[in-house]
C-alpha positions as CSV (number, residue, x, y, z in Angstrom):
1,X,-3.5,9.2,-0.5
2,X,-1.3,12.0,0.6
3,X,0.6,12.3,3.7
4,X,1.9,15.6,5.5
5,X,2.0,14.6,8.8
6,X,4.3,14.9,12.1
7,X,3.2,13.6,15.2
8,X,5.2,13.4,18.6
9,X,4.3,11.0,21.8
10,X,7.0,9.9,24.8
11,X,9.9,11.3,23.0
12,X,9.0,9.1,20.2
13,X,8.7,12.3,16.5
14,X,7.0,10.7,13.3
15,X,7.6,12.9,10.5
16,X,6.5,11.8,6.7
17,X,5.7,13.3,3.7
18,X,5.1,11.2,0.5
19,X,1.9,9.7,-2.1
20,X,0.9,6.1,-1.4
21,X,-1.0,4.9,-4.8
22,X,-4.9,4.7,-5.0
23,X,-4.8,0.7,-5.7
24,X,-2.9,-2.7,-4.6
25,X,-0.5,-3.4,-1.4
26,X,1.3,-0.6,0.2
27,X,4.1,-2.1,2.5
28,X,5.0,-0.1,5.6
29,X,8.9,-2.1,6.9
30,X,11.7,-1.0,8.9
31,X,13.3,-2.2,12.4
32,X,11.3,-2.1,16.0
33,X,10.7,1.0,17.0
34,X,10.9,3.0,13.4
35,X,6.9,4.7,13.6
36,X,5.1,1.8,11.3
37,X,2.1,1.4,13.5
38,X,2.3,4.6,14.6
39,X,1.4,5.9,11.2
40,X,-1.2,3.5,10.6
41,X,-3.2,4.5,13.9
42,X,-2.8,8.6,13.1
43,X,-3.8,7.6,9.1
44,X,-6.8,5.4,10.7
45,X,-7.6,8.7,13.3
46,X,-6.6,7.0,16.5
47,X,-3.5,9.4,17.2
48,X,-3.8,12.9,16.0
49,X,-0.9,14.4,15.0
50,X,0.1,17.8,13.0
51,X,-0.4,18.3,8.9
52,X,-2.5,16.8,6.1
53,X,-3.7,13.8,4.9
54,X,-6.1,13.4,2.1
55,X,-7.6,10.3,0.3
56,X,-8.7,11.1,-3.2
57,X,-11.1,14.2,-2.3
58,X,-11.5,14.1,0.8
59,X,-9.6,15.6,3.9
60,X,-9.3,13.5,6.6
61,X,-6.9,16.3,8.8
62,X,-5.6,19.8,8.4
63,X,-5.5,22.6,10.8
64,X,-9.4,23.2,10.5
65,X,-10.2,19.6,9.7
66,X,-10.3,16.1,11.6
67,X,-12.6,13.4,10.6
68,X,-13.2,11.1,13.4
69,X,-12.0,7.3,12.6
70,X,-15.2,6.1,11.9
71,X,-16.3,8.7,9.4
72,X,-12.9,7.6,7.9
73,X,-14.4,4.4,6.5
74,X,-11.6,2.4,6.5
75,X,-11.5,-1.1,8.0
76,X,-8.5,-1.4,10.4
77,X,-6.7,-5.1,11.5
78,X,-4.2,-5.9,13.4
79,X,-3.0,-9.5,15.2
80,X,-5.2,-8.8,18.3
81,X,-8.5,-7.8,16.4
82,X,-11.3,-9.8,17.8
83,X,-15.0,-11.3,16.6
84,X,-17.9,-10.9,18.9
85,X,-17.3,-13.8,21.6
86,X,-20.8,-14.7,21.6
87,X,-21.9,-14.9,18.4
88,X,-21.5,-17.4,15.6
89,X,-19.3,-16.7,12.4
90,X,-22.2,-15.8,10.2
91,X,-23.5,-13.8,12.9
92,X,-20.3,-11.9,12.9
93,X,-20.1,-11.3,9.4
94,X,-23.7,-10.1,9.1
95,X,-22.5,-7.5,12.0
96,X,-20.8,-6.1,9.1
97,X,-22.7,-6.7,6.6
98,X,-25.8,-4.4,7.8
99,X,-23.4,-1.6,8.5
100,X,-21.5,-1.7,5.4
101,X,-21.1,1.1,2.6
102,X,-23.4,0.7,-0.9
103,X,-22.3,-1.3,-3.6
104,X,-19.7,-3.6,-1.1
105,X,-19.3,-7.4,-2.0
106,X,-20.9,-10.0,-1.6
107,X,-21.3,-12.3,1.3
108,X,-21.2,-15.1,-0.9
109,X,-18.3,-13.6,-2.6
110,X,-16.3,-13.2,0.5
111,X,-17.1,-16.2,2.4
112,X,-15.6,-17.9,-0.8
113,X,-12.9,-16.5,-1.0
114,X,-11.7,-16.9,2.2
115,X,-12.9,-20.4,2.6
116,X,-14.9,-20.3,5.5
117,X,-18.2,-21.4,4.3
118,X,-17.9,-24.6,6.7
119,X,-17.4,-22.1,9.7
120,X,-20.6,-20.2,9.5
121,X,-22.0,-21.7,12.5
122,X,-19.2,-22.5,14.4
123,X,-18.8,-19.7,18.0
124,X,-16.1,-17.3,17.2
125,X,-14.8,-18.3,20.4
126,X,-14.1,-21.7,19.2
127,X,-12.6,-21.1,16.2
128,X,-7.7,-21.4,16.0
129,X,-6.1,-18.3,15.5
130,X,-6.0,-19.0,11.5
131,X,-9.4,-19.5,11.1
132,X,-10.2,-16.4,13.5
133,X,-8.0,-14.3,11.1
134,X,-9.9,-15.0,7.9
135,X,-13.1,-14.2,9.3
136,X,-11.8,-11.1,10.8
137,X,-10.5,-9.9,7.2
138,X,-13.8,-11.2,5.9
139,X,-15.6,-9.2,8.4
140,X,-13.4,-6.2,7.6
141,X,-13.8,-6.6,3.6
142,X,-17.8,-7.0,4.0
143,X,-18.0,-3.4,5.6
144,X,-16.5,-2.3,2.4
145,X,-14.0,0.1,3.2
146,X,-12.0,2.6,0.9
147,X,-9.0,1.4,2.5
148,X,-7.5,-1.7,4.6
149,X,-5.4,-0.7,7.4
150,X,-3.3,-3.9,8.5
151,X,-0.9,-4.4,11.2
152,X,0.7,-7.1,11.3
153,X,-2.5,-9.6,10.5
154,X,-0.5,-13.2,10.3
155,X,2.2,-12.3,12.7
156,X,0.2,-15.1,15.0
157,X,-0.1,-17.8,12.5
158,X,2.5,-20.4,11.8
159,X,4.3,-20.2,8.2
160,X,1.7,-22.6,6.6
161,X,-1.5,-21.0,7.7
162,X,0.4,-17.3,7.2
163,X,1.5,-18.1,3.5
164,X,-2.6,-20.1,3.0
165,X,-3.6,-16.7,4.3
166,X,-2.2,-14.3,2.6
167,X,-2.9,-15.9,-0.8
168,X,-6.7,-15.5,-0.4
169,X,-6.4,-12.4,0.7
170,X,-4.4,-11.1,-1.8
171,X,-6.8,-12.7,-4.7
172,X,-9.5,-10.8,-2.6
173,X,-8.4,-7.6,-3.0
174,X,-7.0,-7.9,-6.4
175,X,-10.9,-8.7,-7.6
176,X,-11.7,-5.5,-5.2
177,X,-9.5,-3.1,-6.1
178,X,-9.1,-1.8,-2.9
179,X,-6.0,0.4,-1.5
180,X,-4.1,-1.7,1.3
181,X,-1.8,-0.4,3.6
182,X,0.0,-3.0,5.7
183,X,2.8,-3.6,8.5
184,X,4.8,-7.0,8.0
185,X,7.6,-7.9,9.6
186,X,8.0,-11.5,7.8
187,X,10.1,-10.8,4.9
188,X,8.4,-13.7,3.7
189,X,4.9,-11.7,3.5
190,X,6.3,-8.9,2.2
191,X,8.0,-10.5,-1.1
192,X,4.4,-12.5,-1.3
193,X,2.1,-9.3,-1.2
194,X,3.9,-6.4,-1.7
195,X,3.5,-3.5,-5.2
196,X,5.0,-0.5,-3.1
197,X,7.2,-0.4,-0.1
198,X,7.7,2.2,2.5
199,X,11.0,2.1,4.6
200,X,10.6,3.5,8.0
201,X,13.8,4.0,10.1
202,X,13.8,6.4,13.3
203,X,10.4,8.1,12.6
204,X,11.6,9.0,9.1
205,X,11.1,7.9,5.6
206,X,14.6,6.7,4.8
207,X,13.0,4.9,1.0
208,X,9.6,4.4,-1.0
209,X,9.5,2.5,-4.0
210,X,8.1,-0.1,-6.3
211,X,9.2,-3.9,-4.5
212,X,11.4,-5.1,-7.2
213,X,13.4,-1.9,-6.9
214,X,12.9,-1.8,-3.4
215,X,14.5,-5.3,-3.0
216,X,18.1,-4.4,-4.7
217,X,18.2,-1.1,-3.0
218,X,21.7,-1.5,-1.1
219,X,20.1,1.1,1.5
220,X,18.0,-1.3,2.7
221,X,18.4,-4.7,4.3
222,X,16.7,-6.7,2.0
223,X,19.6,-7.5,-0.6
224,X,22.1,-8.6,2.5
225,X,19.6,-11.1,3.9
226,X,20.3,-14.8,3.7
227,X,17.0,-15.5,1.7
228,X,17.6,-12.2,-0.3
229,X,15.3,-12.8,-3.7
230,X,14.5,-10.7,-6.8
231,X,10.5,-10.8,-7.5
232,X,9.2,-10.6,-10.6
233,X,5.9,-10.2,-12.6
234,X,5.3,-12.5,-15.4
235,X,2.4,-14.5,-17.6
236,X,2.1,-18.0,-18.2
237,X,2.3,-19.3,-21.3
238,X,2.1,-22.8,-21.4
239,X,2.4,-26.1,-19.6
240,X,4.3,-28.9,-20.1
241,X,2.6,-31.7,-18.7
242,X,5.3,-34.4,-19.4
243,X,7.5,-32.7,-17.0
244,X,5.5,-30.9,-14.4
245,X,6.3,-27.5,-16.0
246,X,4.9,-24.3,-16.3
247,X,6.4,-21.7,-19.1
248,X,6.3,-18.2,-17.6
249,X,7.7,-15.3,-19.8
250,X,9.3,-12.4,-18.1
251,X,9.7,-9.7,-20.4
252,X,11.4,-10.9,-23.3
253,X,12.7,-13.6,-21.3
254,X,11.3,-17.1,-20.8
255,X,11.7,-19.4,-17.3
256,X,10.9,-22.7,-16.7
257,X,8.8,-23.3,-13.3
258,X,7.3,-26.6,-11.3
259,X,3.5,-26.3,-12.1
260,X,1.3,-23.8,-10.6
261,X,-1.9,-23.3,-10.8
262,X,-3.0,-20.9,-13.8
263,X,-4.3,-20.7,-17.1
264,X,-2.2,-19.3,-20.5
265,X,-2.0,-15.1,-19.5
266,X,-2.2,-15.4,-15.9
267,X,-0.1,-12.9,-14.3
268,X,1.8,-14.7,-11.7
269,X,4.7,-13.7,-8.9
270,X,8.0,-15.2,-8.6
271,X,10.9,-15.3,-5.8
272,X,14.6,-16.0,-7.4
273,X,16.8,-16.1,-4.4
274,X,20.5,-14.8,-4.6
275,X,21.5,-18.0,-3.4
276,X,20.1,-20.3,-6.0
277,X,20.9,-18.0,-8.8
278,X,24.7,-19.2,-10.9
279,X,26.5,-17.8,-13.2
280,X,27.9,-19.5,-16.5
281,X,30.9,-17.4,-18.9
282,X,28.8,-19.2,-21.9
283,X,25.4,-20.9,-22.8
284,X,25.8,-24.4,-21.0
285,X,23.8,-26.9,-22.7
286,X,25.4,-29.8,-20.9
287,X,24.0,-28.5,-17.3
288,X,20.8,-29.8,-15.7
289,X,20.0,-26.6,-15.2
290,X,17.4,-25.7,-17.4
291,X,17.0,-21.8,-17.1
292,X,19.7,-20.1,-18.5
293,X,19.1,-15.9,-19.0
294,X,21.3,-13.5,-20.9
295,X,22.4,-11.1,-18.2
296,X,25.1,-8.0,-17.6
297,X,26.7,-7.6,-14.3
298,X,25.3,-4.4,-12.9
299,X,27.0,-4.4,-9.6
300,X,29.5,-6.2,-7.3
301,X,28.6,-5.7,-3.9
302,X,30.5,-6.6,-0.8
303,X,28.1,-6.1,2.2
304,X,30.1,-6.7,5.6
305,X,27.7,-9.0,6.7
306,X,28.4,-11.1,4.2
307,X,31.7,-12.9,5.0
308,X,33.7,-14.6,2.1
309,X,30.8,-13.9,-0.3
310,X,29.7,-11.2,-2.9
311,X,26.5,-10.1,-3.9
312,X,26.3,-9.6,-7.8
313,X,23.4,-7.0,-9.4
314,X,22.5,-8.9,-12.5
315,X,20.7,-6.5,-16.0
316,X,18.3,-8.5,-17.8
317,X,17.4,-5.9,-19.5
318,X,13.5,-5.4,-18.5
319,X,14.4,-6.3,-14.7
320,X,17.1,-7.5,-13.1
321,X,17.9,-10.9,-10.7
322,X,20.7,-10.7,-7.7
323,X,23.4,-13.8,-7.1
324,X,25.3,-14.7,-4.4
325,X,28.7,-16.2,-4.9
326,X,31.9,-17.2,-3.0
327,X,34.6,-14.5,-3.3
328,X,36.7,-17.4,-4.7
329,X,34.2,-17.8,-8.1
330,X,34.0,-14.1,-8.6
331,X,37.9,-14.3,-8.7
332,X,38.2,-17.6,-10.8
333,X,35.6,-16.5,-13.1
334,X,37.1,-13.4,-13.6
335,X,33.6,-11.4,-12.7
336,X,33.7,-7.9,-13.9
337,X,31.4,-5.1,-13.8
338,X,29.8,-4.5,-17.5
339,X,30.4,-8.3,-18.2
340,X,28.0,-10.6,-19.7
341,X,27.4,-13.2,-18.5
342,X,24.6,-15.9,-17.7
343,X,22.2,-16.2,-15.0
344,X,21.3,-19.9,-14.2
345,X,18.3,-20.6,-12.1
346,X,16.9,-24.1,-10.7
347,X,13.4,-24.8,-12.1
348,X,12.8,-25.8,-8.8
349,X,14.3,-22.7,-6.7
350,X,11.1,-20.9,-8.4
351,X,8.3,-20.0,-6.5
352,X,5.2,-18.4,-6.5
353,X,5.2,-15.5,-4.4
């Protein structure tokens, strides 16, 4: 998709120009006020505003050109979407079902997924907010869209039923392969589902890029925040049953995680948070710390939020973690940039993202 667009409402100017990719979760973040849902109504035709957007080869707006939002066919979400009162969950999903673009999935398929197969008859008006949420995406992912417009879909749901949530949804639209484009606000969310961020501030772009990069960005809040993380992309390799372990290899680097589900080649997501990342001068075999990663300080940051503490920047060569230390270690260590050093991370401060 490509964006050209500036639109202008109650003193309120959105102006953004950029390429979102074809494929995977598109993250739109940024304070109250910055033009996120705003952008996601004029890309879903709600609010007109002035330029060009295309997806693949079609125009959707230019000065001779405005397809109307339901010739857009895109599905579009957010916390308030509603199911038809009066009509059961299957009833619902059939809705749209019969109104759904060729070669869509399958009921089956989605009703799986989502795990609502022991809703189907229940009235939509009896169903909690979490359960009302999945067969809303259902609903949306059954009309077969060529892209998911979200805004803010769990902000509703407690942290159990958001996290439960966003997992099925996100192994939905991997087996799609369709485009998302959401609005979080929970950084949680956005570490969990994230390949691309956009930074809104003010109506402006202020940063686009890939989440890993996005996430050590000092422009951006994400690396000062108390559960500030790194997220990385690795395969399993192996488990060890003794011990409740799974091997995950990260580059040329391997890490030692409690057991998740997945089979030898899985591609799996993990959070290392600042705060549960150390640092050793040598190899320490005598620690009961059990990862232990050949690193090179990047960076020694000193964000003002951050009283009494530092922020280190740490080159793994194929990515790179972040630590947060006392001011005191850095200084009794020694900590320099260009050093190298050794990243220590708690099995058990890995997660799945």
């Amino acid at each position: 998709m490509k964006i050209a667009l500036e639109y202008t409402a109650s003193g309120f100017a959105l102006k953004l120009d950029c390429d979102l990719p074809d494929t995977g979760f598109s993250v739109i973040a940024g304070p109250s006020g910055a033009g996120k849902t705003t952008l996601l109504r004029c890309l879903a035709g709600f609010n007109r505003g002035q330029g060009r957007i295309t997806f693949g080869n079609t125009i959707w707006q230019d000065q001779q050109v405005f397809v109307k939002p339901e010739n857009r066919q895109i599905g579009y979400m957010d916390q308030e979407s509603v199911l038809f009162p009066h009509l059961n969950v299957e009833q619902n999903l059939d809705f749209a079902l019969q109104r759904a673009r060729a070669n869509g999935p399958q009921l089956e398929q989605v009703i799986n997924g989502f795990g609502i197969g022991h809703l189907l008859q229940r009235r939509a008006d009896s169903l909690s907010g979490g359960e009302a949420q999945r067969v809303c995406l259902a609903r949306s992912l059954l009309a077969n869209p060529r892209l998911l417009l979200l805004d803010e879909p769990f902000a509703a749901l407690d942290e159990e039923a958001r996290t439960e949530l966003a997992d099925c949804l996100h192994q939905m639209i991997s087996a799609l392969g369709l485009p998302v484009l959401m609005v979080v606000h929970e950084f949680a969310t956005l570490t969990r589902l994230a390949d691309q961020v956009l930074y809104l501030d003010h109506g402006k772009l202020a940063g686009q890029g890939a989440l890993a990069d996005m996430l050590l960005d000092e422009r951006f809040p994400f690396a000062a925040r108390e559960d500030a993380c790194a997220v990385l992309s690795g395969k399993v390799k192996q488990a060890d049953q003794e011990y409740g372990l799974v091997q995950i290899q990260i580059g040329q680097h391997h890490v030692m995680v409690p057991a998740i589900a997945g089979q030898p080649g899985d591609a799996v997501r993990l959070r290392f948070r600042a705060a549960d990342v150390s640092i050793a001068l040598a190899q320490d075999t005598g620690s009961s710390i059990i990862n232990s990663i050949p690193v090179q300080i990047a960076e020694i940051r000193q964000p003002a939020q951050m009283t009494g503490q530092v922020l280190l920047v740490l080159d793994a060569g194929q990515f790179s973690l972040l630590a947060r230390l006392t001011q005191k270690s850095v200084s009794e260590l020694g900590l320099v940039v260009g050093q190298s050093v050794f990243a220590q991370v708690k099995a058990s401060a890995n997660r799945a993202a």
